[in-house]
C-alpha positions as CSV (number, residue, x, y, z in Angstrom):
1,X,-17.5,38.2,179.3
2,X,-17.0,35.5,181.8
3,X,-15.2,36.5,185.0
4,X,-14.2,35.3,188.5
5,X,-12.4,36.1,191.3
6,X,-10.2,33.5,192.9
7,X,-9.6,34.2,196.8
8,X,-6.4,31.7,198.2
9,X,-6.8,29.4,201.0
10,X,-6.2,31.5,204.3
11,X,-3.4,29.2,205.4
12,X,-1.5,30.6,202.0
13,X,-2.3,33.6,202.7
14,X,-0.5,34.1,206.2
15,X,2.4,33.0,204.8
16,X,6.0,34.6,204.3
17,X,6.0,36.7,201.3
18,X,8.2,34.4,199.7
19,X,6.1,31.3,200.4
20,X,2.6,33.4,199.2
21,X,4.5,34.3,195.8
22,X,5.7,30.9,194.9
23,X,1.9,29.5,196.3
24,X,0.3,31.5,194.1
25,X,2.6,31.4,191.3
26,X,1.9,27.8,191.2
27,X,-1.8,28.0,191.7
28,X,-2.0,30.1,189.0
29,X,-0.1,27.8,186.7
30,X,-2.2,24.8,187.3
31,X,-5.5,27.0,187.0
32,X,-3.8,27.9,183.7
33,X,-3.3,24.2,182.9
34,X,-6.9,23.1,183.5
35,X,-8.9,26.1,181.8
36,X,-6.8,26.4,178.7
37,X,-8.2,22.9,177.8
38,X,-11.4,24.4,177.8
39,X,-10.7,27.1,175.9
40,X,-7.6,28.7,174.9
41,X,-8.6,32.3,175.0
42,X,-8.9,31.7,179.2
43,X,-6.6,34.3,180.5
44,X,-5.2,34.1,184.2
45,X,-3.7,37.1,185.5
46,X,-2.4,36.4,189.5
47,X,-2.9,39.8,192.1
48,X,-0.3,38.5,195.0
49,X,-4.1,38.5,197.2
50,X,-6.1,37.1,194.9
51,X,-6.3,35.8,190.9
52,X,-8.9,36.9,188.1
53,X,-9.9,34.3,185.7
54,X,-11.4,36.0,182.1
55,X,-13.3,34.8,179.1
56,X,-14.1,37.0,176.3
57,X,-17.3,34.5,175.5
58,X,-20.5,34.7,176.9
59,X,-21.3,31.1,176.5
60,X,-23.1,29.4,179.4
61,X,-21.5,26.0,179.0
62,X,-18.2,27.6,178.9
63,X,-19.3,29.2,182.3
64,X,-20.2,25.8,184.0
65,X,-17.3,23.9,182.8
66,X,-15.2,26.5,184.1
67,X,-17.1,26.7,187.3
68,X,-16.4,22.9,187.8
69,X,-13.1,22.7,187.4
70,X,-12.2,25.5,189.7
71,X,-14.3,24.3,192.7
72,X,-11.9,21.2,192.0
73,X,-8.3,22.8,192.0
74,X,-6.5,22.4,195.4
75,X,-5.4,26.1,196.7
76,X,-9.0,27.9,195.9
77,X,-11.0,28.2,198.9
78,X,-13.6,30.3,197.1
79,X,-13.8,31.9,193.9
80,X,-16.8,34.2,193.1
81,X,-18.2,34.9,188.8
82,X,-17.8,38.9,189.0
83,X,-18.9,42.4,186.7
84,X,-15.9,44.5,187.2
85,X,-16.4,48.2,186.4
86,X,-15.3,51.7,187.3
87,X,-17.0,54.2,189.2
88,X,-17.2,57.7,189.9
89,X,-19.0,58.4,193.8
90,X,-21.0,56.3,195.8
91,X,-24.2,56.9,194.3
92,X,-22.4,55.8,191.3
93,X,-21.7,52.7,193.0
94,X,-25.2,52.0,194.4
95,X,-26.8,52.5,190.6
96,X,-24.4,50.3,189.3
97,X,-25.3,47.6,192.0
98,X,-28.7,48.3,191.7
99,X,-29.2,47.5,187.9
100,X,-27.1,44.8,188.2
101,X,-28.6,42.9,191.9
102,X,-32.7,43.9,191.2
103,X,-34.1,41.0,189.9
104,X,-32.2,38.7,192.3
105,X,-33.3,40.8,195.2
106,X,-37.4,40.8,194.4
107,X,-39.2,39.4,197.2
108,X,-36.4,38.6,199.2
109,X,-34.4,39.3,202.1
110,X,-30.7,41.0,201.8
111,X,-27.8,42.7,203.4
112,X,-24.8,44.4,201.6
113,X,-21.0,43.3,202.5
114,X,-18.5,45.7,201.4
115,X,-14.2,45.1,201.0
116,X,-12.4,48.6,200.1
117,X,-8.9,49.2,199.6
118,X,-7.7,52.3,199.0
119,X,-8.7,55.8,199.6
120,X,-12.0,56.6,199.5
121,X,-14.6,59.6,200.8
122,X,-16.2,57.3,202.7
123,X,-16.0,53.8,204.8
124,X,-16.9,50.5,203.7
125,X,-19.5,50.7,206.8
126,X,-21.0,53.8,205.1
127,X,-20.8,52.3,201.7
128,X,-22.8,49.4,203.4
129,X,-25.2,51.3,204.2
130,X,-25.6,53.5,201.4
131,X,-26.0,50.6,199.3
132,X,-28.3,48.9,201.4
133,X,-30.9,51.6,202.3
134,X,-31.2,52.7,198.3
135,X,-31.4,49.1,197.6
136,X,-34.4,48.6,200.3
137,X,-36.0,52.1,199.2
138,X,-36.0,50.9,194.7
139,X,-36.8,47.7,195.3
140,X,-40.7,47.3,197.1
141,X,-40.7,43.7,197.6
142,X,-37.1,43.6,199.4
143,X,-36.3,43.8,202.7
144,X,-32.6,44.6,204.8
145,X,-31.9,41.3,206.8
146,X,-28.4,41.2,208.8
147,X,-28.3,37.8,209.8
148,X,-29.4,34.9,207.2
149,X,-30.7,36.6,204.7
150,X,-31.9,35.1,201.3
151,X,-29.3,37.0,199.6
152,X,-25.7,38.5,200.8
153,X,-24.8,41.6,198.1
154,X,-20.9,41.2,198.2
155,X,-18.8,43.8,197.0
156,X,-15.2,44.5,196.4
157,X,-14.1,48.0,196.1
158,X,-10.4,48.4,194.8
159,X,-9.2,52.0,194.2
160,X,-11.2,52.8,191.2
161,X,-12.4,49.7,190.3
162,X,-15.6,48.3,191.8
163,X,-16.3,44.2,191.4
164,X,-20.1,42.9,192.0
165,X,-20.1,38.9,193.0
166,X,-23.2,37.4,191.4
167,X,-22.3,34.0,192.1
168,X,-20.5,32.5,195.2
169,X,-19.0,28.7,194.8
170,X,-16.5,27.2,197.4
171,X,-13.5,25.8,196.2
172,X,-11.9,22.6,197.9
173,X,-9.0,24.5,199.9
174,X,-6.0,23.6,200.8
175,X,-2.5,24.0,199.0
176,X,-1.6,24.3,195.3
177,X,-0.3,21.1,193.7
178,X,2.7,20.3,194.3
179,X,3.7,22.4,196.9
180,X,4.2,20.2,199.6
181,X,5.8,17.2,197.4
182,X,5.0,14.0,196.1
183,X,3.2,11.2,198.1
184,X,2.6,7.4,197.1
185,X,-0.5,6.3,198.1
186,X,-2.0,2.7,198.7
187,X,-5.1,2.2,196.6
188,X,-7.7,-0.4,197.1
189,X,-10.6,0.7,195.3
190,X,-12.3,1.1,198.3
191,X,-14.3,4.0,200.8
192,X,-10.8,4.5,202.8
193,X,-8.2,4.6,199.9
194,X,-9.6,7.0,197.9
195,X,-10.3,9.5,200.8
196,X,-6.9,9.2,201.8
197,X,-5.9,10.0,198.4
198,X,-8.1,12.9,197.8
199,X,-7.1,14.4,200.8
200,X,-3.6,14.1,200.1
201,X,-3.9,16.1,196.9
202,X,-6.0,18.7,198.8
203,X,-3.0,19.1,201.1
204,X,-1.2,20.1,197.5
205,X,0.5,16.6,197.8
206,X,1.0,14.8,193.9
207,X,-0.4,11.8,195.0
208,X,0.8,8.7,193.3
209,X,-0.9,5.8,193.4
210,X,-0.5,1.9,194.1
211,X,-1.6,-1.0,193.9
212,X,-1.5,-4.4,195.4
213,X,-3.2,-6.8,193.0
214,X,-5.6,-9.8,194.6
215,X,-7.9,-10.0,192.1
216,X,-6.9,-10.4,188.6
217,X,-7.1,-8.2,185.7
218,X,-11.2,-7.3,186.6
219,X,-9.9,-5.9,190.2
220,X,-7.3,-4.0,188.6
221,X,-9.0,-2.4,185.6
222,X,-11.8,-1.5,188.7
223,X,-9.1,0.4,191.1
224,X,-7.3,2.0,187.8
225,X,-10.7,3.3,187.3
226,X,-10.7,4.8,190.8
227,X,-7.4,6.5,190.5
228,X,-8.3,8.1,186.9
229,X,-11.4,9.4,188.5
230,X,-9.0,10.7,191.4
231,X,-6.4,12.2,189.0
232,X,-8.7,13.4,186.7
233,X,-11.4,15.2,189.0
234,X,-8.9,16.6,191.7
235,X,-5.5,16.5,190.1
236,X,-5.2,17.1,186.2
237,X,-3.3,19.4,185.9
238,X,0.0,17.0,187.0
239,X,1.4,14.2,185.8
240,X,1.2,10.9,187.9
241,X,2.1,7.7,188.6
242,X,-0.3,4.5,188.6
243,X,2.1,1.6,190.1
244,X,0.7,-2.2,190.0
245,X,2.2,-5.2,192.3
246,X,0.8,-8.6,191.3
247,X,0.4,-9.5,195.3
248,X,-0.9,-13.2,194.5
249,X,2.1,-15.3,195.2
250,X,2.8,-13.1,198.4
251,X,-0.6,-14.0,199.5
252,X,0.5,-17.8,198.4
253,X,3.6,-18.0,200.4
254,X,1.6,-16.2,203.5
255,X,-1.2,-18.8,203.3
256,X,1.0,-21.4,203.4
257,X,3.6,-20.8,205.7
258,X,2.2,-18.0,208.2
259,X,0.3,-18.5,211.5
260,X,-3.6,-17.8,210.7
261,X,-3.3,-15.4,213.7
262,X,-0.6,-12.9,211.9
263,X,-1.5,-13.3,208.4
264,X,-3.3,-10.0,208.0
265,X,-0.3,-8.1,210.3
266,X,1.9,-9.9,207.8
267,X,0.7,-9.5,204.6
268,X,0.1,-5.1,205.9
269,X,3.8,-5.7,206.4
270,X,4.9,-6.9,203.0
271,X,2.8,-4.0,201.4
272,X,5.1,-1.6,203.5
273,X,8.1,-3.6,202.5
274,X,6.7,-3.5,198.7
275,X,5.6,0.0,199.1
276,X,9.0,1.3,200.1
277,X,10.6,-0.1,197.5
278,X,8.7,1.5,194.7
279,X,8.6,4.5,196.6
280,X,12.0,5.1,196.4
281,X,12.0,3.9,193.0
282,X,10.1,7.1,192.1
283,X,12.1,9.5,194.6
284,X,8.9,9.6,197.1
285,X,9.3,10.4,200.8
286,X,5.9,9.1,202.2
287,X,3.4,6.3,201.3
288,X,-0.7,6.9,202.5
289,X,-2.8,3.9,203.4
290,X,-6.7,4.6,204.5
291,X,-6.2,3.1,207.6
292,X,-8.3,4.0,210.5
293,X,-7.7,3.1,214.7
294,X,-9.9,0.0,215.4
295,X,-11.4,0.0,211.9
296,X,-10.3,-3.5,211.3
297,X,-8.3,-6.4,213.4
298,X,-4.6,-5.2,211.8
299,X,-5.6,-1.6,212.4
300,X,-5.2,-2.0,216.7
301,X,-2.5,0.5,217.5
302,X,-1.0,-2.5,218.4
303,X,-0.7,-3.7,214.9
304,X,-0.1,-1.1,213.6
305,X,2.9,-0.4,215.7
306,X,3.8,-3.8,214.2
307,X,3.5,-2.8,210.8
308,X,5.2,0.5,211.1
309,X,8.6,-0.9,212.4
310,X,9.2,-2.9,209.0
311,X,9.7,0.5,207.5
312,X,12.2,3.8,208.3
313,X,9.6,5.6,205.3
314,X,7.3,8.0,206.7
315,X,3.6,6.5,206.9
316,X,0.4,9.4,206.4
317,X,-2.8,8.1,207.7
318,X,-4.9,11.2,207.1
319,X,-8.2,8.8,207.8
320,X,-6.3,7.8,211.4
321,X,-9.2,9.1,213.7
322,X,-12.2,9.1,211.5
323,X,-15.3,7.0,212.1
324,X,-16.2,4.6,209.2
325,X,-19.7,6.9,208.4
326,X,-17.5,9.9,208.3
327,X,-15.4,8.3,205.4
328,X,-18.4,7.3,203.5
329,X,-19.9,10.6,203.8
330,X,-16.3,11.9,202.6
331,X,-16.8,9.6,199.9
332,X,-19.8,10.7,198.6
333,X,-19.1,14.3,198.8
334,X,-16.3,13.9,196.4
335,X,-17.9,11.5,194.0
336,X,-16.0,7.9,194.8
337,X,-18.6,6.5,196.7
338,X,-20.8,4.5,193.6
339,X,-17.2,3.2,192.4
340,X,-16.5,2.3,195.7
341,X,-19.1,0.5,196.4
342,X,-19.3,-1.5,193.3
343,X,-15.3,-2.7,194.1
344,X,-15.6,-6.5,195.1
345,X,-13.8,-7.2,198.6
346,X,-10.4,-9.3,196.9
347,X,-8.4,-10.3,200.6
348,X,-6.8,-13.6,200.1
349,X,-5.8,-13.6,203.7
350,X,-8.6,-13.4,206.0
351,X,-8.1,-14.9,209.4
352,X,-11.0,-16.3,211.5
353,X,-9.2,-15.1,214.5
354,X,-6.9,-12.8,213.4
355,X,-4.4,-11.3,216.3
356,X,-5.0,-7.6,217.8
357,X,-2.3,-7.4,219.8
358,X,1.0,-8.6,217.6
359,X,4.0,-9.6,219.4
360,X,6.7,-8.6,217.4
361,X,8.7,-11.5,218.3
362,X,6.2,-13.8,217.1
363,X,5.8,-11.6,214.1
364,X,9.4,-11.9,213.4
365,X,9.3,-15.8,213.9
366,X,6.5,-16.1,211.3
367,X,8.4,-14.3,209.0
368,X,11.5,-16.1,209.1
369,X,9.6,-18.7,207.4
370,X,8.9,-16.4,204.6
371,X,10.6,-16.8,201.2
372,X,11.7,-13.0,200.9
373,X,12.7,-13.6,197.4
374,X,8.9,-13.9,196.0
375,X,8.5,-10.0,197.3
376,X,11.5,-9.4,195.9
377,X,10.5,-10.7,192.5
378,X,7.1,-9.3,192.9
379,X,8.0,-5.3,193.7
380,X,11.1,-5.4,190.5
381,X,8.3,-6.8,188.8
382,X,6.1,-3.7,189.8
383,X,3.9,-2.2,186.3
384,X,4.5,1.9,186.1
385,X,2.2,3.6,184.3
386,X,1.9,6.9,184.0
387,X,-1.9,7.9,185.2
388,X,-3.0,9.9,181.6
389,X,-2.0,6.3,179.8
390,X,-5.1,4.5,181.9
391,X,-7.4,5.6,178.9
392,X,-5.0,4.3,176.8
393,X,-4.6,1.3,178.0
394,X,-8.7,0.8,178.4
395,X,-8.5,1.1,174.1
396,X,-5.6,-1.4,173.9
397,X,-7.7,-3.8,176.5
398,X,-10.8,-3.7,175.1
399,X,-9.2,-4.1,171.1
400,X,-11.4,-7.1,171.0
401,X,-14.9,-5.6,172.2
402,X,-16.6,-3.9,169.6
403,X,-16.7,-0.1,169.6
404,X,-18.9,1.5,167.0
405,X,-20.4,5.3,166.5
406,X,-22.9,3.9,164.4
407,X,-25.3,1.4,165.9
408,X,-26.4,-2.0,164.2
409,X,-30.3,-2.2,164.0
410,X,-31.8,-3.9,167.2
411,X,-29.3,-2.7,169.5
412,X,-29.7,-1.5,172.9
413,X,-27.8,1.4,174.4
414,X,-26.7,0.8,178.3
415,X,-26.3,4.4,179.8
416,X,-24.1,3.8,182.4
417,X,-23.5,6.7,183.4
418,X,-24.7,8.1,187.2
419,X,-28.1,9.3,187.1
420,X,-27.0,13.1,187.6
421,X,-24.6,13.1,184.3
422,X,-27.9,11.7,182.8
423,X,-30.2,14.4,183.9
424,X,-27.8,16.9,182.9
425,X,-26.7,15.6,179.7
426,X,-29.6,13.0,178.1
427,X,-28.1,11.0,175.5
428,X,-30.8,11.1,173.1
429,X,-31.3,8.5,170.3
430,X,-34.4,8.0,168.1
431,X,-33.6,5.2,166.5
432,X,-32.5,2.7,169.1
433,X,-33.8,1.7,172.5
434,X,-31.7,3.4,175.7
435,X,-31.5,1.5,179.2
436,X,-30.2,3.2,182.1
437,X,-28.0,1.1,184.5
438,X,-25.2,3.2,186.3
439,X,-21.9,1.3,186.3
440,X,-21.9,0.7,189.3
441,X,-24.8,-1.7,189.0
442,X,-23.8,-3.1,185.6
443,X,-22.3,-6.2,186.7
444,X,-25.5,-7.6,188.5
445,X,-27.8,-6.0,186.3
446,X,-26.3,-6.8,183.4
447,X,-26.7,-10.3,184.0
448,X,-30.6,-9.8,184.4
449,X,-31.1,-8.9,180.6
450,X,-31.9,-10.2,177.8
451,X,-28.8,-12.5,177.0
452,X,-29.8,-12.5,173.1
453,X,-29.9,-8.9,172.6
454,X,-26.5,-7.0,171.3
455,X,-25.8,-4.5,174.3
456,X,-23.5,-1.1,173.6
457,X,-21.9,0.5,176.7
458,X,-22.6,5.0,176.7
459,X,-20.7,7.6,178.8
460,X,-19.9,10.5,177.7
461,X,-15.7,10.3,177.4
462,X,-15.5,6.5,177.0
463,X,-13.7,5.7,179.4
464,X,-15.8,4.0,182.0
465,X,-17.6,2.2,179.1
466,X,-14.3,0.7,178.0
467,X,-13.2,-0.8,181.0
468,X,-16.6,-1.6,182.0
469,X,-17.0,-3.4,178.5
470,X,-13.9,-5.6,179.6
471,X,-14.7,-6.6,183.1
472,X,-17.7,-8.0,180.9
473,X,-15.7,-9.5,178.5
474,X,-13.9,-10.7,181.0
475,X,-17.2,-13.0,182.5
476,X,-17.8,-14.4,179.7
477,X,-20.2,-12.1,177.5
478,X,-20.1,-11.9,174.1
479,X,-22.4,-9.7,173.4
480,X,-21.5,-6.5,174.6
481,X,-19.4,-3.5,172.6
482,X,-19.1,0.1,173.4
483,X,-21.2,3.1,171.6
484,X,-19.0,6.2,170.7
485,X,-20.7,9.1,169.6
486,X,-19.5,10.7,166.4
């Protein structure tokens, strides 16, 4: 059997009694959402405190995807696999620990942690002890260490019932989603963006997401791949939106009637103007942007004083104090940072000496010049999509692009995936040669091969090798489809 025990975030925990039932009644619904995927036979049984999570498998795969997904779901700030059994005294208890913790304790140091509700002959100090001096007197190469010791014993006892953690994993804390509401926030593809976002959803925001389109189709199948990744990783188990705003005649109109000084104050602007709109299209209170104090000329408080008064919406800037290190070490913690960097910079308005202290009369004079009716046109004009259709939209984009599940002869396989999904799952063909270049060095490297060899895109879902097969397409190649295993 596969079992954990699922402790809440301490902020839900000192909560009202109302607030911790309906906290926990909806972490227990999305943990629901997640693992029956997996397998339907998951079964999720909520304790007010804490929540169990069984599996009548013993299947080790099972046990990791399971493991993976949890340490993902906003609410769980740490959630422990578990052997649950009765007992009958405290030497009971101790033989039962015993059998269960001697291998992991040989030649190593150790100290027992006990939890006890109920009544009980004894203390959870005493048990502690108990525990802990049989433990160092059975097992020779072991020794008790209080502080730092190779392994911490942790048990719970609950009335009758005594529950041995074998495994500790931390979850990502925070609130369940969507207990704090729904959020709309502005992604770029970039480090800042898709911090903001994560932390949003962490929060137990639904964070929506959009888009302000510079670049063409290529930029905006690469930031749709972002806010999958987002949704899919941290979020899955609500529906969301992905919104797209084809910024480019914006940008036009800014270049050519706005003062080189304000364009990047300006164009911030529009997107708040833009953002509101389609944020209360969808009934959202709040847009997130990634912005960061001093980060960038339009990011002064000055400016962004400036920015803020085109707007009554409420603006979140979770990244507001953080250094630009901290974000990328954010970034790579949570998995965005390879996507990240592989997004091309797409800023049609750069200034060579942009303002950092906007005058709002001057800002207001510049925009008088503005024809309001293109960002008019633009946000009606704004692409809703709703996030789960992104796959399905990669399929109807890449029609063209060959997809097959049963190579041609003389074909090469591109891996693309990240070099830790390759160690862990090796995609293993006899048949045909395999190169490995992670996607997000395929569209340099790509260009590096052998332009008369046939090339087939691998990851493991299909997705990334989709809409990486069309930002290909999309330069010009012809010779590149997408391998599917059957």
């Amino acid at each position: 059997m596969i079992e954990f025990i699922v402790k809440l975030h301490p902020e839900i925990s000192i909560k009202s009694k109302s607030v911790r039932k309906r906290q926990t009644m909806l972490l227990e619904q999305n943990i629901k959402t997640i693992l029956l995927r997996i397998d339907p036979a998951v079964e999720v049984h909520n304790l007010f405190d804490h929540l169990t999570v069984r599996l009548d498998k013993n299947d080790l795969t099972l046990r990791d995807q399971m493991v993976e997904h949890l340490q993902c779901i906003p609410g769980i700030v740490q959630f422990a696999q578990m052997e649950s059994a009765t007992f009958t005294d405290l030497h009971d208890i101790f033989e039962q620990v015993l059998a269960l913790y001697r291998p992991q304790l040989e030649h190593k140091s150790f100290c027992v942690r006990v939890r006890r509700q109920g009544n009980h002959p004894f203390t959870s100090t005493e048990a502690e002890r108990y525990i802990g001096g049989g433990l160092n007197q059975h097992i020779a190469s072991a020794k008790v260490q209080l502080h730092k010791p190779d392994v911490t014993v942790q048990l719970e006892i609950r009335k009758e019932q005594l529950i041995m953690k074998t495994n500790i994993y931390q979850g990502m804390g925070g609130f369940p989603l969507p207990s704090q509401g729904d959020v709309l926030s502005l992604i770029s593809g970039g480090f800042d963006s898709a911090v903001a976002s994560y932390l949003m959803i962490r929060k137990g925001l639904r964070t929506h997401y959009l888009f302000f389109n510079l670049g063409g189709a290529a930029h905006e199948t690469g930031v749709r791949q972002m806010s999958f990744y987002l949704w899919q990783k941290f979020s899955l188990s609500h529906k969301v939106k992905f919104v797209s705003v084809d910024f480019a005649p914006v940008v036009t109109e800014i270049l050519t009637k706005i003062d080189s000084g304000l364009m990047g104050v300006v164009l911030k602007r529009m997107m708040m103007r833009a953002a509101t709109t389609v944020a209360e299209s969808l009934n959202i209170k709040a847009v997130v942007t990634g912005e960061s104090i001093g980060q960038v000329a339009s990011q002064t408080i000055a400016n962004l004083n400036a920015i803020d008064r085109v707007t009554d919406m409420l603006i979140l800037r979770p990244l507001i104090y953080q250094d630009k290190q901290e974000i990328i070490d954010m970034a790579r913690a949570i998995g965005t940072e390879d996507l990240a960097k592989s997004m091309p910079e797409y800023c049609g308005v750069i200034s060579k000496s942009p303002t950092i202290n906007a005058v709002m009369a001057d800002v207001e004079a510049a925009e008088a010049r503005f024809d309001f009716e293109i960002l008019k046109q633009v946000s009606e004009a704004a692409k809703v999509l709703d996030i789960r259709t992104v796959e399905y939209q990669a399929d109807q984009q890449v029609a063209t692009v060959q997809t097959e599940s049963v190579l041609p002869a003389g074909a090469v396989v591109i891996d693309i995936r990240a070099s830790d999904e390759v160690e862990d799952k090796p995609l293993q063909l006899h048949t045909h040669q395999i190169v490995e270049l992670p996607f997000f060095k395929l569209a340099k490297g790509f260009a590096e091969l052998d332009q008369q060899q046939q090339y087939f895109l691998y990851c493991e879902r299909g997705v990334m090798s989709r809409l990486q097969a069309l930002l290909l397409a999309e330069q010009g190649y012809q010779n590149v489809g997408v391998y599917k295993k059957s």
